[in-house]
CHARMM internal coordinates of N, CA and C (Angstrom, degrees):
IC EDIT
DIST 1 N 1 CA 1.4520
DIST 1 CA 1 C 1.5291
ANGL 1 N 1 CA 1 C 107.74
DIST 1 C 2 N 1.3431
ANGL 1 CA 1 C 2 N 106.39
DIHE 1 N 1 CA 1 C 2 N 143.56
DIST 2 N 2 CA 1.4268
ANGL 1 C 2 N 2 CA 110.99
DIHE 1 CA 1 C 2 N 2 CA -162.80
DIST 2 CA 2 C 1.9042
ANGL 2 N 2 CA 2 C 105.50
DIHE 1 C 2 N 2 CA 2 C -103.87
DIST 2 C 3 N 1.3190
ANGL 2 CA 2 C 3 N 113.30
DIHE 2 N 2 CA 2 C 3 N 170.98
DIST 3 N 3 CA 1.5938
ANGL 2 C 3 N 3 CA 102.66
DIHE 2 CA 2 C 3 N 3 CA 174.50
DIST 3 CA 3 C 1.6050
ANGL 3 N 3 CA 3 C 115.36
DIHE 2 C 3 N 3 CA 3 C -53.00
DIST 3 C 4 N 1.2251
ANGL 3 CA 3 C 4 N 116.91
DIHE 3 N 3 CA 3 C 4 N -59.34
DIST 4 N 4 CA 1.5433
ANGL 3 C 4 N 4 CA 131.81
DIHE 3 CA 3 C 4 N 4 CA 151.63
DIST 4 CA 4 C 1.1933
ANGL 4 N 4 CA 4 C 106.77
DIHE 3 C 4 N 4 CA 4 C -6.88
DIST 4 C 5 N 1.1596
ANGL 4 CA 4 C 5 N 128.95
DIHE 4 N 4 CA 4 C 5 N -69.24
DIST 5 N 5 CA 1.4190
ANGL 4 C 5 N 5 CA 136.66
DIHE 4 CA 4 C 5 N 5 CA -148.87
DIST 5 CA 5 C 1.7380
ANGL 5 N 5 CA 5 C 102.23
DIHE 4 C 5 N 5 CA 5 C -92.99
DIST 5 C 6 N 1.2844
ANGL 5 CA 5 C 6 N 123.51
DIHE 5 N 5 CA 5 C 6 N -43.22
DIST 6 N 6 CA 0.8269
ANGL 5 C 6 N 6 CA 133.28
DIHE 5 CA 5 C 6 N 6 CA -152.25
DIST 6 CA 6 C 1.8663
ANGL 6 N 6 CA 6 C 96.00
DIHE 5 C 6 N 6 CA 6 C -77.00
DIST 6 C 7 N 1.5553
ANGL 6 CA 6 C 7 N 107.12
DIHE 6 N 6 CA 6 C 7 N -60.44
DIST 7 N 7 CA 1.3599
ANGL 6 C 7 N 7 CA 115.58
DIHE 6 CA 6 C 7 N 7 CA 170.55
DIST 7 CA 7 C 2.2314
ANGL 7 N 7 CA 7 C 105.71
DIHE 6 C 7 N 7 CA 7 C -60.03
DIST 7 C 8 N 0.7432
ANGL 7 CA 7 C 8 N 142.26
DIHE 7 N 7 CA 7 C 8 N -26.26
DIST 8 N 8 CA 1.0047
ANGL 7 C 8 N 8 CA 117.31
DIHE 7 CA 7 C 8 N 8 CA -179.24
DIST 8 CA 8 C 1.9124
ANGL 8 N 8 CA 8 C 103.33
DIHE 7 C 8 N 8 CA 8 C -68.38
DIST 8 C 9 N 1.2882
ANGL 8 CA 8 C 9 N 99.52
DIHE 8 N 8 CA 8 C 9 N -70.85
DIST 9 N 9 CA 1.4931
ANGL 8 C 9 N 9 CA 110.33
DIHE 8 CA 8 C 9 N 9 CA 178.00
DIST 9 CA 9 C 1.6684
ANGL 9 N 9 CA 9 C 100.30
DIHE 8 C 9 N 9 CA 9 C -27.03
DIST 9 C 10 N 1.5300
ANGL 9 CA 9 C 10 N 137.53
DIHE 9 N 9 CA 9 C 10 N -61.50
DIST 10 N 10 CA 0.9601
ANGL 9 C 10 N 10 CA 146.94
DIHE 9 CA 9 C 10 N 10 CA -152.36
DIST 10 CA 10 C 1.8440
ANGL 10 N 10 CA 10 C 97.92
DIHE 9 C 10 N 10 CA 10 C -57.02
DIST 10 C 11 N 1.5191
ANGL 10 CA 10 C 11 N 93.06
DIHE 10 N 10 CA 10 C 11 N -55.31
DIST 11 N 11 CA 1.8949
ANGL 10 C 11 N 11 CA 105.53
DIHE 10 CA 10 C 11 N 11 CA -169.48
DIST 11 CA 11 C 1.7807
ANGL 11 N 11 CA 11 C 92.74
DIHE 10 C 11 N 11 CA 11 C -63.26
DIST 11 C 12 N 1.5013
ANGL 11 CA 11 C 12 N 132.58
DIHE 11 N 11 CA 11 C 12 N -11.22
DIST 12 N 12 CA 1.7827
ANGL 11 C 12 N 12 CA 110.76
DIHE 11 CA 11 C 12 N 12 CA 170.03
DIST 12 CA 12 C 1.1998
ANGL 12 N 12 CA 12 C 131.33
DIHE 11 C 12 N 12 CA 12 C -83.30
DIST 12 C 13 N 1.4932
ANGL 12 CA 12 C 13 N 98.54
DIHE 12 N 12 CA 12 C 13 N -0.29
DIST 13 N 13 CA 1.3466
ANGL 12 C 13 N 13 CA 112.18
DIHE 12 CA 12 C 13 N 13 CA 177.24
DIST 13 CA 13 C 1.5277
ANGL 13 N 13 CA 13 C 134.46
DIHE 12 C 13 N 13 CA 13 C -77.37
DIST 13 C 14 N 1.3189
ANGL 13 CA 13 C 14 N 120.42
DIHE 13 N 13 CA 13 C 14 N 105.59
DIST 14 N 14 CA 1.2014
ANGL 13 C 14 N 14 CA 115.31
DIHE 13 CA 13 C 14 N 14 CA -167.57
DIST 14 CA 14 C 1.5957
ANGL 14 N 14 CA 14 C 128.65
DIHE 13 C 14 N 14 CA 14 C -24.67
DIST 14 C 15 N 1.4125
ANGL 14 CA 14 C 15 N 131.97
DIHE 14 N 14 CA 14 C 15 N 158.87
DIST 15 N 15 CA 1.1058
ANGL 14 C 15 N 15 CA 136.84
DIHE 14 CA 14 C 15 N 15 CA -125.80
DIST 15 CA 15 C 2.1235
ANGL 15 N 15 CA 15 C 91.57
DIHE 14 C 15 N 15 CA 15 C -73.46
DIST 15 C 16 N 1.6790
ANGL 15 CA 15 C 16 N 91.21
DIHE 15 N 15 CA 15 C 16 N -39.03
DIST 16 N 16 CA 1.7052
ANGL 15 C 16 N 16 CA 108.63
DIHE 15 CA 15 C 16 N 16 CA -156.03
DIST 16 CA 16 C 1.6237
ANGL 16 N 16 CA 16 C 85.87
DIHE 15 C 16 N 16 CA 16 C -65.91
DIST 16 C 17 N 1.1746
ANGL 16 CA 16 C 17 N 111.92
DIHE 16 N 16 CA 16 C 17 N -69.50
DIST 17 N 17 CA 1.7708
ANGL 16 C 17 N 17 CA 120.99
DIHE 16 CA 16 C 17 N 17 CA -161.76
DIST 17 CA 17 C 1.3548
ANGL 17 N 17 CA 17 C 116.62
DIHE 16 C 17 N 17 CA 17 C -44.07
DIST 17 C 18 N 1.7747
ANGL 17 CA 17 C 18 N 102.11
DIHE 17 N 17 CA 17 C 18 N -18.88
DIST 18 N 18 CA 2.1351
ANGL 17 C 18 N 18 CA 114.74
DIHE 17 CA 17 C 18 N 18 CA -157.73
DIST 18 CA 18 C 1.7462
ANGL 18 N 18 CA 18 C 80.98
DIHE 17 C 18 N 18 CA 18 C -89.85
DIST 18 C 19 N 1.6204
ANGL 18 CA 18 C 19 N 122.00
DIHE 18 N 18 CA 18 C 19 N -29.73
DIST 19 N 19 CA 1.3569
ANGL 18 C 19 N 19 CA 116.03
DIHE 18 CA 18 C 19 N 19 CA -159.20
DIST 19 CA 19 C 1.8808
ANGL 19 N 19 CA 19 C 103.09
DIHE 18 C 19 N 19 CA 19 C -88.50
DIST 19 C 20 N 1.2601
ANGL 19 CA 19 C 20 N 103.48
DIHE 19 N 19 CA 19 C 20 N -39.90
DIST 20 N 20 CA 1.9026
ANGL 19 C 20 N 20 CA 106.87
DIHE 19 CA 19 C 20 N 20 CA 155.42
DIST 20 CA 20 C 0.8413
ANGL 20 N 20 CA 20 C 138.55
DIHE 19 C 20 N 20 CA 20 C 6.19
DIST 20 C 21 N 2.1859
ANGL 20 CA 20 C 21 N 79.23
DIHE 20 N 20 CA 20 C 21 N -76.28
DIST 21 N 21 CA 1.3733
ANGL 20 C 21 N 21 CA 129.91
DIHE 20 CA 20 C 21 N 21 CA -147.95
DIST 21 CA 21 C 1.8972
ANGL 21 N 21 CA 21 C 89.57
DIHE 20 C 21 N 21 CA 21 C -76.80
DIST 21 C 22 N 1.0739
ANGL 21 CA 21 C 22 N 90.53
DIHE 21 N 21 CA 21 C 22 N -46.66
DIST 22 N 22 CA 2.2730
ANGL 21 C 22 N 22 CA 109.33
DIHE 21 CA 21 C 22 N 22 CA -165.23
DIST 22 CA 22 C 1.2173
ANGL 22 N 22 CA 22 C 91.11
DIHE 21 C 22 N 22 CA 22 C -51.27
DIST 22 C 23 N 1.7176
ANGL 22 CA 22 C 23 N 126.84
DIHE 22 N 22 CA 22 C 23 N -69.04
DIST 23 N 23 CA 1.1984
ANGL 22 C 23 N 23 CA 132.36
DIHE 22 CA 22 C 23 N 23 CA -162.25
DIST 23 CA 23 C 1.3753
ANGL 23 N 23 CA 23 C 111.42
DIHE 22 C 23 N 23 CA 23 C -40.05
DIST 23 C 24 N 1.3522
ANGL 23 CA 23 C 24 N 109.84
DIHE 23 N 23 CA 23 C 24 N -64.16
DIST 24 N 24 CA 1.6793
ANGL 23 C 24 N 24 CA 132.40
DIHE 23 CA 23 C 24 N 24 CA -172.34
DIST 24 CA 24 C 1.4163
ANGL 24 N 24 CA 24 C 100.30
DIHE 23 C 24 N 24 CA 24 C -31.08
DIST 24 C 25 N 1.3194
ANGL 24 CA 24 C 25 N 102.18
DIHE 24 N 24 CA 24 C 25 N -72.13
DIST 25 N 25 CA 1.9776
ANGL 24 C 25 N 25 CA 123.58
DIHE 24 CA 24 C 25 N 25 CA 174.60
DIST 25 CA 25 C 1.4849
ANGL 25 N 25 CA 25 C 105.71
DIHE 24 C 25 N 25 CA 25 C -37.99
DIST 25 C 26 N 1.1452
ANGL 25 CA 25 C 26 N 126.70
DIHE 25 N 25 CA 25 C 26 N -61.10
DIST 26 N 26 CA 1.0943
ANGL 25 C 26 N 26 CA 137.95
DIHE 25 CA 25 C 26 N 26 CA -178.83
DIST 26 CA 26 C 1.3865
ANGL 26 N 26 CA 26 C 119.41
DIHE 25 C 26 N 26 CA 26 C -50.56
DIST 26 C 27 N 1.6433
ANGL 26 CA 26 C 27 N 121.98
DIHE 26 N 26 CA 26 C 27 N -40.05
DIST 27 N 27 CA 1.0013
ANGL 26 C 27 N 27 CA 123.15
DIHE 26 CA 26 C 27 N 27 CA 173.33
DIST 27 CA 27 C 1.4279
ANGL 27 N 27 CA 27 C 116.68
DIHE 26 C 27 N 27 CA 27 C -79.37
DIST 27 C 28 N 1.4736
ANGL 27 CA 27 C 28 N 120.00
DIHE 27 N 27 CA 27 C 28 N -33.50
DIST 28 N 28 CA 0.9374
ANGL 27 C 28 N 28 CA 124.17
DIHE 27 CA 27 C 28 N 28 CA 163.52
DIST 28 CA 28 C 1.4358
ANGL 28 N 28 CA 28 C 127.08
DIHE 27 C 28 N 28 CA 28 C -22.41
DIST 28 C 29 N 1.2339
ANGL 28 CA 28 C 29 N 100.51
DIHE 28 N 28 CA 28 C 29 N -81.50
DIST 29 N 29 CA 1.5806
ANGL 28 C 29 N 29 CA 108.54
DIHE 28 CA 28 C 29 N 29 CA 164.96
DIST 29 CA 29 C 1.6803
ANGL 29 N 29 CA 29 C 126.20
DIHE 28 C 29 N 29 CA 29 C -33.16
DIST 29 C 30 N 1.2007
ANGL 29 CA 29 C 30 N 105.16
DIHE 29 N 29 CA 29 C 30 N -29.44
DIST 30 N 30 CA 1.9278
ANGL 29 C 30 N 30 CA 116.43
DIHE 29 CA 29 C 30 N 30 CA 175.13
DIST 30 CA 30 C 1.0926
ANGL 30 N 30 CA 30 C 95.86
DIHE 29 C 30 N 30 CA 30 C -61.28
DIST 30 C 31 N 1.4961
ANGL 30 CA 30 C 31 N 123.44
DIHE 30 N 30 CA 30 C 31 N -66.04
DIST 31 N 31 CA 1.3437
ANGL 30 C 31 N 31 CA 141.46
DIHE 30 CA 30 C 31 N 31 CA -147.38
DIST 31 CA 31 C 1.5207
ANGL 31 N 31 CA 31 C 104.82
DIHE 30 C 31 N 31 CA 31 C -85.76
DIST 31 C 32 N 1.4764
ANGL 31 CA 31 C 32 N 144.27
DIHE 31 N 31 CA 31 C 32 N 107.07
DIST 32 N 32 CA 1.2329
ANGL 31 C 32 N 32 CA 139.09
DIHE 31 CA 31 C 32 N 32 CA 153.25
DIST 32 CA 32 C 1.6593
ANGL 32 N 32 CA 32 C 107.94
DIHE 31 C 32 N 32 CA 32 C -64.59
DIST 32 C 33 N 1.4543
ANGL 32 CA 32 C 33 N 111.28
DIHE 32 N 32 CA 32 C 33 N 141.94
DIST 33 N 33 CA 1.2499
ANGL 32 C 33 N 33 CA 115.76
DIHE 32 CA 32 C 33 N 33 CA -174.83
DIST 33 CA 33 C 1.5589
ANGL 33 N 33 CA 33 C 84.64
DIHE 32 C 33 N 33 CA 33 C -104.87
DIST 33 C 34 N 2.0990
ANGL 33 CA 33 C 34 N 114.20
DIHE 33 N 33 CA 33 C 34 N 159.13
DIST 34 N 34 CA 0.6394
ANGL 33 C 34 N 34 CA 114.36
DIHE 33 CA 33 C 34 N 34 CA 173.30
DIST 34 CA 34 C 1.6358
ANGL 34 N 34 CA 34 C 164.42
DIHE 33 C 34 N 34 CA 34 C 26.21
DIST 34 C 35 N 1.6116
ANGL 34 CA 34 C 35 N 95.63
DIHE 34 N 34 CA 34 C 35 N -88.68
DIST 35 N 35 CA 1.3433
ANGL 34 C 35 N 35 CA 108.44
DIHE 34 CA 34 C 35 N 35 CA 175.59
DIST 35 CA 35 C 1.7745
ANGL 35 N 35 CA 35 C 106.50
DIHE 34 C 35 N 35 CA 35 C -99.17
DIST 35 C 36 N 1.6020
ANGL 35 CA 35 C 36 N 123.44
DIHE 35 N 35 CA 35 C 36 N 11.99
DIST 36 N 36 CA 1.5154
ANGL 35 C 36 N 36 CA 101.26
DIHE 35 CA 35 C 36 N 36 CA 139.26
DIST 36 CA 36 C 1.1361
ANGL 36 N 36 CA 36 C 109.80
DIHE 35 C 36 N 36 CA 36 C -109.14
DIST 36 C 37 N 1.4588
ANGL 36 CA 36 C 37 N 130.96
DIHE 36 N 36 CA 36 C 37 N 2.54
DIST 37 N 37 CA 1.4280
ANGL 36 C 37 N 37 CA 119.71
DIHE 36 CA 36 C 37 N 37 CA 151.77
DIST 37 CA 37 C 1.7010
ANGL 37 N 37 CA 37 C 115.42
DIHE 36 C 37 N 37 CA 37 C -39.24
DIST 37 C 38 N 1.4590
ANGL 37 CA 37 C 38 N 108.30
DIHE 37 N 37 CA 37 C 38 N -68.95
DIST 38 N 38 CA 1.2524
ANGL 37 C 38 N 38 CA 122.96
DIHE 37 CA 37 C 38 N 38 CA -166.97
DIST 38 CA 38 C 1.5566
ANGL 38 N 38 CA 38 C 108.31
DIHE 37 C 38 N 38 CA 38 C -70.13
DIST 38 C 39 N 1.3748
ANGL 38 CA 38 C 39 N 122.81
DIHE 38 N 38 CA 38 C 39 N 2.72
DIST 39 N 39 CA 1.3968
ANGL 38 C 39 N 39 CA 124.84
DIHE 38 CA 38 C 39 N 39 CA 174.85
DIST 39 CA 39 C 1.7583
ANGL 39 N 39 CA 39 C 117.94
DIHE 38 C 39 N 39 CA 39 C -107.67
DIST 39 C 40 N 1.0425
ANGL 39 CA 39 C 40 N 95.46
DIHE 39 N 39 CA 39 C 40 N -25.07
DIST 40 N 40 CA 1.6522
ANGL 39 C 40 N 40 CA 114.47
DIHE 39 CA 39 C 40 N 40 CA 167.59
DIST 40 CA 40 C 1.2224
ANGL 40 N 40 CA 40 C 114.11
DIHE 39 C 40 N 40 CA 40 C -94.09
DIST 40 C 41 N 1.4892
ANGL 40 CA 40 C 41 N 150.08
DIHE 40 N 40 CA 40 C 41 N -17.85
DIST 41 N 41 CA 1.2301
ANGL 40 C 41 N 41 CA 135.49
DIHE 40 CA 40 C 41 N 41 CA 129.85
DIST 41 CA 41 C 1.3012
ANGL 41 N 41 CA 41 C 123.46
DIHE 40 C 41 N 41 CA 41 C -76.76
DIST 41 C 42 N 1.2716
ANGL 41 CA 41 C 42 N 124.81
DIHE 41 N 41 CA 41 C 42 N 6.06
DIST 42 N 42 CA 1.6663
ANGL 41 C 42 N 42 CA 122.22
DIHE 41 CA 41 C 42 N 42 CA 151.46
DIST 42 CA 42 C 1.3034
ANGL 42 N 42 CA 42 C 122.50
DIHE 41 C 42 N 42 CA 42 C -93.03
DIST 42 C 43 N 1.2290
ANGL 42 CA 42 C 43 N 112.88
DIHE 42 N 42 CA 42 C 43 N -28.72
DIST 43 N 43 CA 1.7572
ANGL 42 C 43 N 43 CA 109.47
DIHE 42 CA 42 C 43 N 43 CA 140.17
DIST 43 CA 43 C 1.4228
ANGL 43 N 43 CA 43 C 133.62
DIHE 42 C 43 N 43 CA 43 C -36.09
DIST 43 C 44 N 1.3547
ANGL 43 CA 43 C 44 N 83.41
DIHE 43 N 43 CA 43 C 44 N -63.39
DIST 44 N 44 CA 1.7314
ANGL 43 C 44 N 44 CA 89.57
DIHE 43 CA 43 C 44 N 44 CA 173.27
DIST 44 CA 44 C 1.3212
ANGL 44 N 44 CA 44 C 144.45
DIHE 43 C 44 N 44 CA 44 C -72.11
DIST 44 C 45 N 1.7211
ANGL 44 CA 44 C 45 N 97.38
DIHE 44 N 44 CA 44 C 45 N -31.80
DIST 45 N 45 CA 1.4235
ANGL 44 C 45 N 45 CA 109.40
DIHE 44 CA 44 C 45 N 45 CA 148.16
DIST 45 CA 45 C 1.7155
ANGL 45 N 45 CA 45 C 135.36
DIHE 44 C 45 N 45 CA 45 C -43.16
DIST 45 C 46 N 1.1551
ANGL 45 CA 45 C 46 N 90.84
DIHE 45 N 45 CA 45 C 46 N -36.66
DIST 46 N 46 CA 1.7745
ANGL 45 C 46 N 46 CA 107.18
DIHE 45 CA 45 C 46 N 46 CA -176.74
DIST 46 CA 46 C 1.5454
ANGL 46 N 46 CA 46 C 117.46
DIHE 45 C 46 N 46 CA 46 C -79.06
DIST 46 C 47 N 1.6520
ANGL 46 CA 46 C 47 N 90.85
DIHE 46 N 46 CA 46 C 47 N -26.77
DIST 47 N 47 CA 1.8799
ANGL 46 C 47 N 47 CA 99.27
DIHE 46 CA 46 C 47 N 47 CA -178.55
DIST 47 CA 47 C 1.1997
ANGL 47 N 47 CA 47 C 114.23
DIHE 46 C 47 N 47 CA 47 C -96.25
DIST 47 C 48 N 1.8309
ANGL 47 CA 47 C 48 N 115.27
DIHE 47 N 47 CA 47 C 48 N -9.70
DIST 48 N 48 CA 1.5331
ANGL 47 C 48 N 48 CA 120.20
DIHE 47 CA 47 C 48 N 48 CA 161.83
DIST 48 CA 48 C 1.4885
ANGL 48 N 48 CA 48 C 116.20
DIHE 47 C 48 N 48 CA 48 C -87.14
DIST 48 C 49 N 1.4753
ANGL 48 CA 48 C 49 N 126.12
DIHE 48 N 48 CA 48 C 49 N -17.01
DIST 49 N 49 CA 1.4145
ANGL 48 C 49 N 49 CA 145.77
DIHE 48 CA 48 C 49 N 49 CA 167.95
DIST 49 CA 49 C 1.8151
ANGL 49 N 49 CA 49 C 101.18
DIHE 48 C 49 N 49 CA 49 C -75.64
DIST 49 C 50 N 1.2542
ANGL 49 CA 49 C 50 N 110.05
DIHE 49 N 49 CA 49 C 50 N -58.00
DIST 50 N 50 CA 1.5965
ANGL 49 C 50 N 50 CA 103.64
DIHE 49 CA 49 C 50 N 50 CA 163.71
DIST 50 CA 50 C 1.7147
ANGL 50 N 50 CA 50 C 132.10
DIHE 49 C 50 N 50 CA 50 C -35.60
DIST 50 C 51 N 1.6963
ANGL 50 CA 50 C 51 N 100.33
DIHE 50 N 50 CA 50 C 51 N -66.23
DIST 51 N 51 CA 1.6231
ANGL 50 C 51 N 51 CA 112.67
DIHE 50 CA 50 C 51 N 51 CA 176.95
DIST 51 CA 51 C 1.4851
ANGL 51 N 51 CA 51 C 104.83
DIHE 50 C 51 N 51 CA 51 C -51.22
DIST 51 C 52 N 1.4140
ANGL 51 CA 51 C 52 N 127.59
DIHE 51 N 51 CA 51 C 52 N -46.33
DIST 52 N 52 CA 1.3936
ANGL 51 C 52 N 52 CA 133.66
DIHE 51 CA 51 C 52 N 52 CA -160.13
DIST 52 CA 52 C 1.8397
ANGL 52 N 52 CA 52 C 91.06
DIHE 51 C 52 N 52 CA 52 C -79.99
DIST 52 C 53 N 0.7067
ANGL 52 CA 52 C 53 N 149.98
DIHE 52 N 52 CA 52 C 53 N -46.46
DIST 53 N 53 CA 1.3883
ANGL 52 C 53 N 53 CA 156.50
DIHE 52 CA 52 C 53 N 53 CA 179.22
DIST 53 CA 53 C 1.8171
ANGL 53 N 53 CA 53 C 94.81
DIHE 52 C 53 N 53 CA 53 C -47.94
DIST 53 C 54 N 0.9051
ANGL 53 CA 53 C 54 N 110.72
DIHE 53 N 53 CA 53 C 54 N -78.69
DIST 54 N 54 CA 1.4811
ANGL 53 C 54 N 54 CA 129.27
DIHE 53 CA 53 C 54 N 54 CA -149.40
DIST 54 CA 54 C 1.6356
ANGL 54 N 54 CA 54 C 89.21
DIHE 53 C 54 N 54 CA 54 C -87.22
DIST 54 C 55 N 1.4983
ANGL 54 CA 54 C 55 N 134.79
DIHE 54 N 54 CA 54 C 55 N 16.74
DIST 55 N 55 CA 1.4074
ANGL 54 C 55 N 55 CA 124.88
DIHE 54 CA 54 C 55 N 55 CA 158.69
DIST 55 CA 55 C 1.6954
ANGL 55 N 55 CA 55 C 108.61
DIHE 54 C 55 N 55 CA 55 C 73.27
DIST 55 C 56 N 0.7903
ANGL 55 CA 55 C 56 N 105.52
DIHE 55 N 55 CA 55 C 56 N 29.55
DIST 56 N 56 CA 1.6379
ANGL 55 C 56 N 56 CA 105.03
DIHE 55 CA 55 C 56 N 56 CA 178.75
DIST 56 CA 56 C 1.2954
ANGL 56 N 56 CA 56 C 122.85
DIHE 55 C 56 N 56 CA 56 C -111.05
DIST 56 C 57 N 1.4264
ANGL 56 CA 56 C 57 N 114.65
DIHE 56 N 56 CA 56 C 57 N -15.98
DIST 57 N 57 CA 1.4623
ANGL 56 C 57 N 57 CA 104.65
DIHE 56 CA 56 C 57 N 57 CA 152.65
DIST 57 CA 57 C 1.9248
ANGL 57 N 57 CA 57 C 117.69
DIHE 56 C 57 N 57 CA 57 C -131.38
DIST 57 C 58 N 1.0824
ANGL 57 CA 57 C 58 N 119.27
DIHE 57 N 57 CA 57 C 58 N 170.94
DIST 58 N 58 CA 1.6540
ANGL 57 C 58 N 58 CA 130.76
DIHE 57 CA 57 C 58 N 58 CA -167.48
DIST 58 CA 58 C 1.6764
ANGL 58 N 58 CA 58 C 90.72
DIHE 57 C 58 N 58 CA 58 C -92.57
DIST 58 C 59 N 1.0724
ANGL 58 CA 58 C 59 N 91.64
DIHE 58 N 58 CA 58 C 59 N 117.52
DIST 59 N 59 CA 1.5955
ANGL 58 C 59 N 59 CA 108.62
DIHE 58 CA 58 C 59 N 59 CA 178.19
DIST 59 CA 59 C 2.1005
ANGL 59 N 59 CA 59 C 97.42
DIHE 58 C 59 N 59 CA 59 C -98.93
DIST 59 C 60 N 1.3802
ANGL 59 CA 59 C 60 N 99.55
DIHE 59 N 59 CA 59 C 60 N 141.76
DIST 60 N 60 CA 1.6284
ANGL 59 C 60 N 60 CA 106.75
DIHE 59 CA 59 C 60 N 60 CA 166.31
DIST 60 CA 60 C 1.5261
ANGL 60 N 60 CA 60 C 125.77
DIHE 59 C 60 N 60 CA 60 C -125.71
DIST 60 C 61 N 1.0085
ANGL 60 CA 60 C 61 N 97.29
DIHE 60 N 60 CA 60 C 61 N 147.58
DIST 61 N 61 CA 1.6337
ANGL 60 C 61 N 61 CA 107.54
DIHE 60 CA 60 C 61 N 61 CA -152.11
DIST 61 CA 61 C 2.0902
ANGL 61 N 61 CA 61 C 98.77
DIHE 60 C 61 N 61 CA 61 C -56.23
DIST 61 C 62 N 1.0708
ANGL 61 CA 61 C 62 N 125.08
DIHE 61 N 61 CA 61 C 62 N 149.47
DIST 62 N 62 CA 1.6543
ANGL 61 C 62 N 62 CA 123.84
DIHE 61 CA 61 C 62 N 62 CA -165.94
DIST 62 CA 62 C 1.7566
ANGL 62 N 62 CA 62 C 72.01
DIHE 61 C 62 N 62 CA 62 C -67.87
DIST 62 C 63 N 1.0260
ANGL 62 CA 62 C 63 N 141.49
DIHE 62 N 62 CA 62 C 63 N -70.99
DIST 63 N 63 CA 1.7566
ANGL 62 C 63 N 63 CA 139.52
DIHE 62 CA 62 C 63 N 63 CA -145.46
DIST 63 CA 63 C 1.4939
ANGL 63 N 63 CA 63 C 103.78
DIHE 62 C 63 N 63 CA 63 C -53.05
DIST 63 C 64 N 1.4765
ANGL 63 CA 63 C 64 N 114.95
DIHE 63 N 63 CA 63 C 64 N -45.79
DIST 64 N 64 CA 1.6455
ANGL 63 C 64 N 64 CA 101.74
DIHE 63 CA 63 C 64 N 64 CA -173.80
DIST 64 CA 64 C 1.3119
ANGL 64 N 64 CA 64 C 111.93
DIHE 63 C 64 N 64 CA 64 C -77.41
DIST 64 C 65 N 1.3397
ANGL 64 CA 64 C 65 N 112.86
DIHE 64 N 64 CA 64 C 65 N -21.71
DIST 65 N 65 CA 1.8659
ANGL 64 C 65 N 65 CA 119.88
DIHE 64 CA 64 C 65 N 65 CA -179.96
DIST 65 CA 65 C 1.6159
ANGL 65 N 65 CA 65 C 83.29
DIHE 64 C 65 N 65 CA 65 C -65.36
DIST 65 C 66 N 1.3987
ANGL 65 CA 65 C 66 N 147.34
DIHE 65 N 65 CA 65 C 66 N -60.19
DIST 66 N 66 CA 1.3808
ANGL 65 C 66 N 66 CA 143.30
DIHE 65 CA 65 C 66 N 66 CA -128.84
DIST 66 CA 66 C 1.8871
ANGL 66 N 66 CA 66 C 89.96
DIHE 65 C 66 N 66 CA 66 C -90.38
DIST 66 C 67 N 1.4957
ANGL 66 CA 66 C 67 N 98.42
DIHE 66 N 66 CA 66 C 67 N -47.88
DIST 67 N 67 CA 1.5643
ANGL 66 C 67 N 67 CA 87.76
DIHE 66 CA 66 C 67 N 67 CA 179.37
DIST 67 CA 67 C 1.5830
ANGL 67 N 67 CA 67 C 123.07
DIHE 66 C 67 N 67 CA 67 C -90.68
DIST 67 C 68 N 1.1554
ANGL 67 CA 67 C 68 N 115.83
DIHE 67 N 67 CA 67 C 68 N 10.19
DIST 68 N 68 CA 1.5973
ANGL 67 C 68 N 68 CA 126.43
DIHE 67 CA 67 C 68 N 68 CA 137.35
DIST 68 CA 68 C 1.3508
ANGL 68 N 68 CA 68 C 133.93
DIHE 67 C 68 N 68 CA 68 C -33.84
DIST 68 C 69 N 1.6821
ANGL 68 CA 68 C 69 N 94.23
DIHE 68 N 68 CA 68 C 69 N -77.64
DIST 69 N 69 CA 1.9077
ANGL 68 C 69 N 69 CA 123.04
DIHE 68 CA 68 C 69 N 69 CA 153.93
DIST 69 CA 69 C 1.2158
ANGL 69 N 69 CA 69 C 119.26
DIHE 68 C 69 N 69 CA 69 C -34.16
DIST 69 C 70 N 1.3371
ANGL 69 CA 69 C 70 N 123.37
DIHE 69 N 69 CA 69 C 70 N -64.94
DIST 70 N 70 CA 1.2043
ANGL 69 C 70 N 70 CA 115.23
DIHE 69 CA 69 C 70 N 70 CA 175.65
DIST 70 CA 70 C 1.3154
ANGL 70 N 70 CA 70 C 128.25
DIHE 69 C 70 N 70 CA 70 C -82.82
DIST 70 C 71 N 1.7846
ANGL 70 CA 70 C 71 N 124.40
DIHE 70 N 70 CA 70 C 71 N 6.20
DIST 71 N 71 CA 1.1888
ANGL 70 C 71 N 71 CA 116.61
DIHE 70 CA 70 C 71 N 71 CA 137.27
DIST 71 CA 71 C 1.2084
ANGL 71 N 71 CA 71 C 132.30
DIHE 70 C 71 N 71 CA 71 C -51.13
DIST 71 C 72 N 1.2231
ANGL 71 CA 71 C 72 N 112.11
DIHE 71 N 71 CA 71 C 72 N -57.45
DIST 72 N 72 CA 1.2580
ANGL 71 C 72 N 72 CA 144.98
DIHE 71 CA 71 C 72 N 72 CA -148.93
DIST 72 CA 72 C 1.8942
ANGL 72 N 72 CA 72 C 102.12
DIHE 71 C 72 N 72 CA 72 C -74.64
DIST 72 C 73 N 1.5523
ANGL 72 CA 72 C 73 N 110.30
DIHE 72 N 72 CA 72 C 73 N -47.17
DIST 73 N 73 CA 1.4925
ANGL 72 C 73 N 73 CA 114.72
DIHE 72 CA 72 C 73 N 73 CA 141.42
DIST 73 CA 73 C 1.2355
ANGL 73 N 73 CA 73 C 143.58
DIHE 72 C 73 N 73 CA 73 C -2.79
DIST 73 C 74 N 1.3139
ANGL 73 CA 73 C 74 N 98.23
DIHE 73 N 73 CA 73 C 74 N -79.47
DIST 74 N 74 CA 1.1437
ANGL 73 C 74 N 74 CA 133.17
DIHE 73 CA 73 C 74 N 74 CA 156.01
DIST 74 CA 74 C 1.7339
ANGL 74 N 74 CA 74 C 139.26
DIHE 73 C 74 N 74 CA 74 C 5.88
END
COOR INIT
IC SEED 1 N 1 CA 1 C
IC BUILD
């Protein structure tokens, strides 16, 4: 089934089921499934591996971030 086809069939659907139907789609788009999950944090991974490369941001040691937390806990 083609877009064509798919959206006509879609628009015969009574008023409640076509509004469902919108939401579903709609959410869709919020929600990355999977493999653009794993493509949008490999993006991002690479452009936080970039900044840290090229000195552009203050990196902190994993121990003072950890003994931060458990001040902060506290």
């Amino acid at each position: 089934m083609n877009f064509s086809q798919l959206e006509s069939a879609a628009l015969t659907l009574p008023l409640e089921q076509r509004a469902a139907l919108a939401q579903r789609l709609l959410l869709s788009l919020e929600e990355p499934n999977d493999a653009e999950f794993d493509r949008l944090w490999g993006e991002e991974s690479a452009r936080r591996a970039d900044a840290c490369d090229a000195g552009l941001v203050q990196t902190i040691p994993g121990e003072a971030v950890a003994a931060k937390a458990r001040a902060l806990l506290k």
